[in-house]
N, C-alpha and C positions, 0 to 999 in steps of 0.2 A: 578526346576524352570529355566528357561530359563536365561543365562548370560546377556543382552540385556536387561530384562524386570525386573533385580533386581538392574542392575544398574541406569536405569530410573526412581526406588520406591525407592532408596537408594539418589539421586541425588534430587528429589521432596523430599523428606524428612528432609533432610540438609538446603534446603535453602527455606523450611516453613517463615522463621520469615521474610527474605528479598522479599517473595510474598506476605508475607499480607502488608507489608508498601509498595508496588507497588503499590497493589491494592487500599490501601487508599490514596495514592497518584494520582493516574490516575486515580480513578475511575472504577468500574465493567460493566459487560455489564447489561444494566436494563431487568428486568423481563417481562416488559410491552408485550402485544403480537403487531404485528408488522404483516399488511396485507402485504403480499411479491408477487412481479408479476415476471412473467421468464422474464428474463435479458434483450433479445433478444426484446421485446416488449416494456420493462417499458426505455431502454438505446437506444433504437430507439428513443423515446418521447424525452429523454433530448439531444441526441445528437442533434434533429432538432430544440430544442430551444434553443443551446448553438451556432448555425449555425444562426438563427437569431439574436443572438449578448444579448439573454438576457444569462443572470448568474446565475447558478441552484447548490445546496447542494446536494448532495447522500450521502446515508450509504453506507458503503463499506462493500463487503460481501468477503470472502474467504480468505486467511490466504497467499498470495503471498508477500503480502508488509508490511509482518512483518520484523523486529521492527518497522517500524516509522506509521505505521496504522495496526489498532487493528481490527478482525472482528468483525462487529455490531458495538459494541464499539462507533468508530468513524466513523466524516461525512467527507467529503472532497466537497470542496466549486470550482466550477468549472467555468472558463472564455475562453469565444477563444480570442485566438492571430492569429497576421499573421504570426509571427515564435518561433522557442521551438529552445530551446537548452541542450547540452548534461547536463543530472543531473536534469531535468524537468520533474513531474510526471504527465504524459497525458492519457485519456483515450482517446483509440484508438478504432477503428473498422480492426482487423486483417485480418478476413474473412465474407461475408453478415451474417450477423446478431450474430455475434458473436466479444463481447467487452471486451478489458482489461484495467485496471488501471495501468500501469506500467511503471517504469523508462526511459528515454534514456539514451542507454549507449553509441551510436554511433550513427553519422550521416554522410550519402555521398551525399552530395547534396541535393534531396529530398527523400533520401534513409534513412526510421531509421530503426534503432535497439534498441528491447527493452528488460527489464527484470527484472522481480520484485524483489525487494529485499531481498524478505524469500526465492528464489529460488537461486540455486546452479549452476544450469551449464544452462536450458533450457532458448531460445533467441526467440524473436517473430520479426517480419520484417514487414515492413506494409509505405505506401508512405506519405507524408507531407498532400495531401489531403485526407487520412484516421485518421485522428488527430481531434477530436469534440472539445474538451478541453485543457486547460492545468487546474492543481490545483494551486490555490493562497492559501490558508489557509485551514487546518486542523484543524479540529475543533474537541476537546475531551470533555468529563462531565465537567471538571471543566475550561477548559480554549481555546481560539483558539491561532494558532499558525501560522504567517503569514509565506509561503513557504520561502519565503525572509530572513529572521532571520539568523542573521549571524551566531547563535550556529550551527541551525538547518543545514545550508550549510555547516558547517565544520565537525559536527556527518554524513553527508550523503558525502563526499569526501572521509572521516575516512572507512564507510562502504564498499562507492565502490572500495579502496582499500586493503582491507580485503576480497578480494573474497575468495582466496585461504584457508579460515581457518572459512566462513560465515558455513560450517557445523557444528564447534563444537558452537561456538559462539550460532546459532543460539538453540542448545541444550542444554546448558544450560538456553538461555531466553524462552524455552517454557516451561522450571521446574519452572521459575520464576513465571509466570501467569498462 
C-alpha cells in the first residue's frame, strides 16, 4: 500500500470523533438535487446584477476557499462597492468568462492580487474593474456570518499569515470533514 494513502486512512481514522462534531456543528452538505448552470453563464447573470447595484446569494462550488467556505455547503451573500481592500473576498472576472471567488492578498493601485485560501502557492491578477462583488456575509446551515466579525477577521489575518505551513494545516482539516 502506498505510504501517502495509509497515512491519509490512518490520519481520517484518528480524528473520526473530531469530524463527526464538526459536522454536527456546521452542518453537512444537503442531499437535495440542486439544477447547476456552467459558471461562465449563470456568474455572467449575477455579475450584471451586482453591477446594477442589486445584492445576490450564490452557492459556492469548488474547494479553493477552504476553511472559511465549504463546497455546496455554503452561500456567500454578495454587494458591490466602489472599493475592496486587502483581506476582502470578491468575486472577480480573471479572464472573459471565467470567475473566481477569492481572497486579496495585495493591491497596486488598481492592480489586485488574488488567492484563495485552500490554495498554496497559485495567485490570479485581474484590474479594480474586473471586481463584480465583494462578500458581506457567509451564510452556512445553521447560522450567517457577517464578513465583518471581529473573530472572523482575526481567524483570516491568523490564516493569511500562516501561508508558509497552510499545506499541512490544510491536511489535516480535510481528514476533519
Amino acid at each position: 500500500m502506498n505510504c501517502k494513502l495509509l497515512i491519509r486512512r490512518l490520519t481520517r481514522f484518528l480524528l473520526t470523533p473530531f469530524r463527526r462534531r464538526y459536522q454536527r456543528r456546521n452542518g453537512v452538505t444537503s442531499g437535495q438535487p440542486r439544477r447547476e448552470l456552467p459558471n461562465d453563464v449563470w456568474l455572467g447573470e449575477v455579475s450584471q446584477m451586482l453591477r446594477e447595484g442589486k445584492p445576490y446569494a450564490i452557492y459556492v462550488k469548488g474547494y479553493s476557499m477552504r476553511p472559511f467556505i465549504e463546497h455546496t455547503r455554503d452561500r456567500v451573500f454578495l454587494e458591490k462597492r466602489d472599493t475592496y481592500d486587502v483581506g476582502d473576498a470578491v468575486l472577480a472576472q480573471i479572464v472573459p468568462g471565467h470567475y473566481v471567488l477569492h481572497r486579496i492578498i495585495e493591491r497596486r493601485g488598481d492592480h489586485l492580487v488574488l488567492q484563495g485560501d485552500g490554495n498554496v502557492r497559485g495567485t490570479e491578477h485581474c484590474m479594480m474593474e474586473d471586481v463584480c462583488g465583494v462578500v458581506t456575509h457567509y451564510i452556512r446551515p445553521r447560522r450567517t456570518i457577517p464578513a465583518d466579525d471581529p473573530r472572523l477577521v482575526r481567524r483570516i489575518r491568523l490564516w493569511r499569515r500562516l501561508r508558509p505551513v497552510r499545506r499541512y494545516l490544510l491536511f489535516v482539516y480535510k481528514a476533519l470533514v
